[in-house]
C-alpha positions in Angstrom: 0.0 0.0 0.0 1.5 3.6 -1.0 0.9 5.6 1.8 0.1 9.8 2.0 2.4 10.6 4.8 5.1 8.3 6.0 6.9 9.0 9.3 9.9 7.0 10.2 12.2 7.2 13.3 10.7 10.6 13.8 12.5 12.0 16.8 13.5 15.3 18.1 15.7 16.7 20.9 15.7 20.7 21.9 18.4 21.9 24.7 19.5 18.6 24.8 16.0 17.0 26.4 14.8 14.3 24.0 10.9 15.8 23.4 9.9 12.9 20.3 11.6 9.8 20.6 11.5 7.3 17.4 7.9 7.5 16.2 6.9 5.5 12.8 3.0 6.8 11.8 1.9 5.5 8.0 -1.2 7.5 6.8 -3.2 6.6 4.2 -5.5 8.8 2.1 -9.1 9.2 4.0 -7.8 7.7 7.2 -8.9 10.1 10.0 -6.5 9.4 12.6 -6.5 10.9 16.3 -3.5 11.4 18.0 -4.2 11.6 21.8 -2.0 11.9 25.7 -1.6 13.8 28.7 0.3 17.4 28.6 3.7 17.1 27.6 3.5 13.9 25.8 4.7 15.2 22.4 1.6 15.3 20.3 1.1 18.7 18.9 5.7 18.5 18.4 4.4 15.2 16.5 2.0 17.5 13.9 4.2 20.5 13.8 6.9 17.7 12.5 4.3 16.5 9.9 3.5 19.4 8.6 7.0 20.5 8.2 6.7 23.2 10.6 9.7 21.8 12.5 12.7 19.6 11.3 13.3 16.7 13.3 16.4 16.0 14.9 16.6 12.2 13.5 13.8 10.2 11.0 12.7 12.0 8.3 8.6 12.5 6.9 7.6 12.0 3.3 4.6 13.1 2.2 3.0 11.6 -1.3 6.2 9.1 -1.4 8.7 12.8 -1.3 10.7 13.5 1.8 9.0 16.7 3.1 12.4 19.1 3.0 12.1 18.3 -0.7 8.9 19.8 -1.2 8.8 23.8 -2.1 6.5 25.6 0.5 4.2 26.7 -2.5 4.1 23.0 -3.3 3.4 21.4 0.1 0.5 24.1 0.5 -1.1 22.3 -2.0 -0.9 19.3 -0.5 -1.2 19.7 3.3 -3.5 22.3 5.4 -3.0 23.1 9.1 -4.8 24.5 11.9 -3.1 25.5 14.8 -3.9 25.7 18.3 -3.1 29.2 19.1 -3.8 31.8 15.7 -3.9 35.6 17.5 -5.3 38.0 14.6 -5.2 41.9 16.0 -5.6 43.6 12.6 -9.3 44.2 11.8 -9.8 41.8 9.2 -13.1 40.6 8.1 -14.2 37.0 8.6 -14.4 36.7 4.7 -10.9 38.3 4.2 -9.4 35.9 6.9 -11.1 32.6 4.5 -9.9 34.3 1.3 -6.6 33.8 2.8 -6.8 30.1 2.0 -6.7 30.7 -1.3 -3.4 32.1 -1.3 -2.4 33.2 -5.2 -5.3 32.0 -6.8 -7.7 34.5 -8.3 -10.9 35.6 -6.3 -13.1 35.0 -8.9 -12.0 31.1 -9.3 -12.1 30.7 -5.6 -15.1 32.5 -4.7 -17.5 29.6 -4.6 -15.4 27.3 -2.8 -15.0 30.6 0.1 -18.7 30.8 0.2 -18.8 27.5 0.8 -16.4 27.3 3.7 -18.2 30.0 5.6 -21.5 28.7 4.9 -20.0 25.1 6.3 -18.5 26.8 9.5 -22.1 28.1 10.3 -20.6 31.9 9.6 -22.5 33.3 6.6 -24.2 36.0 9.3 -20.2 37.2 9.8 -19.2 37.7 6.6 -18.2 41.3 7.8 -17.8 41.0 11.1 -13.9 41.8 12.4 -12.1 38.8 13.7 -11.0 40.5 17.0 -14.7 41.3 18.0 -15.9 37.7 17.9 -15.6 34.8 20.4 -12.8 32.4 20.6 -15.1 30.0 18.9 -16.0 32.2 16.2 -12.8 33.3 15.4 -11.6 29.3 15.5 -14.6 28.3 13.1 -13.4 31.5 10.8 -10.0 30.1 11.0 -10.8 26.6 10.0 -13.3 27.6 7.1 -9.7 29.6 5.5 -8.0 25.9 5.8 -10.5 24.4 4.1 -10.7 27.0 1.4 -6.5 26.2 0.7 -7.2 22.5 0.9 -10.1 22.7 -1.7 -7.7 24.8 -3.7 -5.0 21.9 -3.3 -6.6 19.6 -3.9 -8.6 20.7 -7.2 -4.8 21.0 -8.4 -3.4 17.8 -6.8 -5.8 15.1 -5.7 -6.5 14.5 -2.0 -4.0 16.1 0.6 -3.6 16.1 4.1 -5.7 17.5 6.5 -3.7 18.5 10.0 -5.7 20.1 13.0 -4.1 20.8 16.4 -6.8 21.3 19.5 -9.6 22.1 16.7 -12.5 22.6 18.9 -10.8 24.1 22.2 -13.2 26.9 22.2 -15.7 25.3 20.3 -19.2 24.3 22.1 -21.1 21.4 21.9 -22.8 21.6 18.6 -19.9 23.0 16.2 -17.7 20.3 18.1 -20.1 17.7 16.5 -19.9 19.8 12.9 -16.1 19.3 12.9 -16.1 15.8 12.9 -19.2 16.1 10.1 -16.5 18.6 8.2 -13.6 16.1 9.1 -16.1 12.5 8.0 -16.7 15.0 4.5 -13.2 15.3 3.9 -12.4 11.8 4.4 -14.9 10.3 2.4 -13.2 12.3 -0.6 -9.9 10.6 0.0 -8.5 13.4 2.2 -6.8 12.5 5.4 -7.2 13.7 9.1 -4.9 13.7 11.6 -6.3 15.6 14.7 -4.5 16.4 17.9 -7.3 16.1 20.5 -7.6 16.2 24.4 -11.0 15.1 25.1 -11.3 11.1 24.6 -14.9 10.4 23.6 -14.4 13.2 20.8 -11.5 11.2 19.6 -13.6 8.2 19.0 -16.5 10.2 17.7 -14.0 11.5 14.9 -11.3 8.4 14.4 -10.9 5.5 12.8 -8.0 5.2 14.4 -6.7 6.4 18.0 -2.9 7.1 18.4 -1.6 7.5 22.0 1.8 9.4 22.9 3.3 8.9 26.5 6.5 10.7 27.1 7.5 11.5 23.4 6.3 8.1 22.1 3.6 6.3 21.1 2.7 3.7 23.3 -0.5 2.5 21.4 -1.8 2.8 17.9 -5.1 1.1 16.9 -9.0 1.2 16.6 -10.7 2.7 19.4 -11.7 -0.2 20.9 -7.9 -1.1 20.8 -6.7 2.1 22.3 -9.5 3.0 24.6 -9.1 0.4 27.3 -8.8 0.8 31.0 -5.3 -0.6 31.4 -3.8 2.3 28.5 -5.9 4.5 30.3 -4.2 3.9 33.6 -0.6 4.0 32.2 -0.8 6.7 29.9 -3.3 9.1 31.8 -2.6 7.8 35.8 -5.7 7.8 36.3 -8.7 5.2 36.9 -11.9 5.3 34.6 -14.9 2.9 33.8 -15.2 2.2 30.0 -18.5 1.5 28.6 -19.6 0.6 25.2 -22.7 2.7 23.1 -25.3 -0.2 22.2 -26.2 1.2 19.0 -22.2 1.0 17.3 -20.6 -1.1 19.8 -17.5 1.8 20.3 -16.1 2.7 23.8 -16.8 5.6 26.0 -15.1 6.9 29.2 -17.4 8.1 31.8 -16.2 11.2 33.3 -17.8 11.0 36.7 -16.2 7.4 37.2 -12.2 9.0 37.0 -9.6 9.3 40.1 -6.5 9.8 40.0 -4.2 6.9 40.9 -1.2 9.2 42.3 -1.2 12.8 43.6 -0.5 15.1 41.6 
């Protein structure tokens, strides 16, 4: 199998402290793929090293069968959008001058469908004029992701199906538009697009993912379904703490309760 993204003996040490230690992640087109751990653990240094953002210290990442160094920046935009955790905007732009970002040289008359599209998807066609800076953190992160999905509509129209990379997509996102991501995300996929997503909370991960990836200390110390990952006894090691796991009757996939977790060491 030719795989999108290829990571082997990915590792990275800054100030001497080893922060990614020998990681090997295959990806193939329309896998949506969570990577998941405590603080610390390594995963959003994991998706800054797959998106090229930062060079690794030893392994190398190819992405379409092309080590990732080799690719020119206008290139790899084509083939790879990311979202990052933390995007501060101060200037006054617009929501719709923030998505027409995505489209980066392009014309605005070949794009402009494909940005009306975006912020109708994000649930922001009433914003279209609104300044970032005056909306809410959730606003601003759905204006945000509808410009990524503006460049990977653009990249892919010229390239065929690219990578999709999101770190902490729906921190400031409520209920509902957390539920719309993984609609966007399940979109995507089903085109031949895949999703890597950084995540924190554990039952969204298995909402979105085919397939969970657990980081402990700078490596992964699981990689599987989510039944595979999202077990008591990977709970316990990688999280230190104690949770029941139950299972949804109607698709048979694993759910932590919340109210059942305690700590198994101070912290």
């Amino acid at each position: 199998m030719t795989h999108l993204l290829t990571a082997s003996d990915l590792s990275l040490t800054i100030g001497g402290a080893p922060v990614l230690r020998q990681v090997d992640l295959n990806i193939s087109k329309g896998e949506m793929v969570a990577i998941v751990g405590p603080n610390g653990a390594g995963k959003s240094t994991l998706l800054r090293l797959l998106s090229g953002e930062l060079r690794p210290t030893r392994g190398a990442v190819t992405l379409c069968g092309r080590d990732l160094r080799g690719w020119p920046p206008e290139q790899l935009a084509q083939r790879r959008a990311m979202l990052s955790q933390h995007i501060a905007v101060s200037f006054p732009f617009t929501v719709s001058e923030i998505v027409q970002m995505g489209r980066g040289e392009r014309a605005l008359s070949a794009t402009r469908r494909l940005i009306d599209a975006a912020i109708e998807e994000v649930g922001l066609s009433g914003f279209r004029d609104r300044e970032l800076p005056t909306l809410s953190g959730g606003e601003q992160q759905r204006a945000h992701l509808a410009r990524i999905l503006v460049q990977l509509a653009c990249g892919e129209a010229a390239s065929g199906p690219a990578l999709l990379l999101l770190d902490e997509p729906t921190s400031s996102l409520d209920l509902r538009h957390q539920i719309a991501l993984v609609d966007i995300c399940r979109t995507r996929a089903r085109n031949g697009t895949a999703v890597i997503a950084v995540l924190h909370d554990l039952n969204l991960a298995v909402r979105l993912a085919d397939r969970i990836v657990v980081m402990h200390d700078g490596k992964v110390v699981a990689d599987g379904t989510p039944r595979e990952t999202m077990t008591r006894d990977i709970i316990r090691q990688v999280f230190d703490i104690d949770a029941a796991i139950g299972t949804v009757t109607t698709t048979d996939m694993p759910y932590l309760l919340p109210q059942s977790m305690h700590p198994l060491s101070a912290p």
